[in-house]
C-alpha positions in Angstrom: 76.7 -71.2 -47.3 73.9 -70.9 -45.1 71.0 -73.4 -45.1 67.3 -72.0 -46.6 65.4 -72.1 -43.5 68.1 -70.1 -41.6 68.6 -67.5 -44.1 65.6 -65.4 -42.7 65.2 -64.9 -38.9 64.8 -62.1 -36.1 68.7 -62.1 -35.4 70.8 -59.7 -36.4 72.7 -59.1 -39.8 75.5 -61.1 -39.3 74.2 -64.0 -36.7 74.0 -67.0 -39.1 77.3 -66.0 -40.8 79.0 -65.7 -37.4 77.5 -68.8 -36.0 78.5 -71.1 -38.5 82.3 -69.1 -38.3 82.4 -70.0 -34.6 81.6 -73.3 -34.8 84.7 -73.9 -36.8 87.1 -72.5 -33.9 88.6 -74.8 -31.3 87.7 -74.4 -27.3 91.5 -72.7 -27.2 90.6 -69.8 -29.6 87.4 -68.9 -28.1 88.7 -69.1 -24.6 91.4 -66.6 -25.7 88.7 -64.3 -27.4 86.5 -64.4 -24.3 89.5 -63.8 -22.2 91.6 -61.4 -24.4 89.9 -57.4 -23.4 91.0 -58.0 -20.0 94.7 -57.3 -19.8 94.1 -54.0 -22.0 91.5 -53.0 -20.1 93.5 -52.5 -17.3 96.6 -50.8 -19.3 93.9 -48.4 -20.8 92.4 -47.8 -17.1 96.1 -46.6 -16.4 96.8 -44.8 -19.2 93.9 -43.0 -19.4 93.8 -42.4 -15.6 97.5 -40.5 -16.1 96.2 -38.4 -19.0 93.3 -37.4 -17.0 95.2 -35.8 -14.3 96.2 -33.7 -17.3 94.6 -30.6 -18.8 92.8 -32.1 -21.6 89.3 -32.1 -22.6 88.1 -34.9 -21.3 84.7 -35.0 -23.0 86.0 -35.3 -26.4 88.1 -37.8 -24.9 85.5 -39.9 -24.4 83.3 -39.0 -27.4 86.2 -40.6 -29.1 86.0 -43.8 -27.3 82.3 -44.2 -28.1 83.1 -43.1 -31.8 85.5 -46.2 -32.2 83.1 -48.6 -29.7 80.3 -47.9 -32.2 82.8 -48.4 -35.5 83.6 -51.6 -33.7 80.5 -52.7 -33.4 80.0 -53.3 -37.0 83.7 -54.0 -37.7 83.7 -56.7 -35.5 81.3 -59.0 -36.9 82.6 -58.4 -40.5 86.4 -59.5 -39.2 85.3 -62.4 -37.8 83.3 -63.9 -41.1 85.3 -62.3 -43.6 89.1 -62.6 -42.0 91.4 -65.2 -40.0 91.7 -65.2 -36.4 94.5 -63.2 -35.6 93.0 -60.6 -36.8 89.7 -60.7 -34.8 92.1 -61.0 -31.8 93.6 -57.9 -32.7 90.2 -56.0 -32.7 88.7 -57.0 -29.8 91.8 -56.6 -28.1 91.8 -52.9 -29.2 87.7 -52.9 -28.4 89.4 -54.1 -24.7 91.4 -51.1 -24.6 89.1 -48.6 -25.6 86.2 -50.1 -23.1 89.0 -49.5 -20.5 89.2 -45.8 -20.8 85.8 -45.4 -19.9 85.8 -45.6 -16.4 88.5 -43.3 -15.4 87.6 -40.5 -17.6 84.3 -40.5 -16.6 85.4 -39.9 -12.8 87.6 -37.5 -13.5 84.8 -35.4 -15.1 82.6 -35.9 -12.2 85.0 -34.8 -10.1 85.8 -31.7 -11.8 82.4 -31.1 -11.5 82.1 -31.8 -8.2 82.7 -29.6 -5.3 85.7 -30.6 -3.0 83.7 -31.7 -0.2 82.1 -33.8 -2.5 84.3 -36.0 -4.0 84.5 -38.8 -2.0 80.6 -39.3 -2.4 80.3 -39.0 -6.3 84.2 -41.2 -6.8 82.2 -43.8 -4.5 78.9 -43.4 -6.7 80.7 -43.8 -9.8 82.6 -46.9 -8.5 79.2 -48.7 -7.5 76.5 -48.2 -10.2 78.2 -51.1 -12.2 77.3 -53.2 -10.0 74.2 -51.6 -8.7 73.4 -51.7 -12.4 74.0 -55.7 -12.6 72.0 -56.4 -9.1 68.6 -54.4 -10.6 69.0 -56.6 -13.9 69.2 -59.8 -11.9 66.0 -60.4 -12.1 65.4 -59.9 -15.1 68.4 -62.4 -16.5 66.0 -65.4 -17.5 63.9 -63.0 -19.5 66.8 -62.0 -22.0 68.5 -65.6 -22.0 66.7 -67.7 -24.8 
């Protein structure tokens, strides 16, 4: 299964196991898993954009999304070494959908917070610190790549 010398190492649980899975998949497939969160990501950002005009509570709202991000986490490794393709399609196309409810909910809590006057500021706040984030990490990038 997995050769002696790779057995122990400072990856995670299910690196060797998933390495030795991937290696086996065509450029196609991988393409399509790198691709595939993209189109319900943006169906997600819509639907959850619509229900957050609503009256709902939007916190729980998105304690549920981390709840089933965090599942995922560990169901997602275990799909891909235990089960066929299709199905490891299937969950990161729901992880996809879930990661694209994030956004929206979290500006319309701030801007229920937020006073009227204000909202314009925080919505463009929000909106940047993405990228804000990935400019102060720049740097760092050769650090975390080995």
């Amino acid at each position: 299964m997995v050769d002696e010398d790779t057995r122990y190492n400072n990856f995670t649980l299910f690196d060797d196991v998933f390495r030795l899975k991937v290696k086996t998949w065509t450029s196609g497939q991988k393409y399509i898993l790198k691709n595939a969160p993209t189109v319900p990501r943006f169906l997600a950002s819509l639907v959850s954009g619509l229900a957050s005009t609503g009256r709902w509570n939007l916190k729980y709202f998105l304690l549920m999304n981390f709840a089933v991000l965090s599942a995922q986490s560990y169901v997602i490794p275990l799909v891909a070494k235990k089960v066929s393709f299709d199905y490891l399609l299937a969950a990161v196309l729901m992880q996809g959908f879930f990661y694209g409810m994030i956004p929206p909910t979290t500006t319309a809590i701030l801007a229920r917070w937020t006073p009227h006057q204000e909202i314009g500021r925080t919505v463009t706040l929000v909106l940047s610190s993405r990228c804000s984030d990935d400019t102060a990490q720049a740097p760092f990038q050769p650090l975390q790549a080995h």
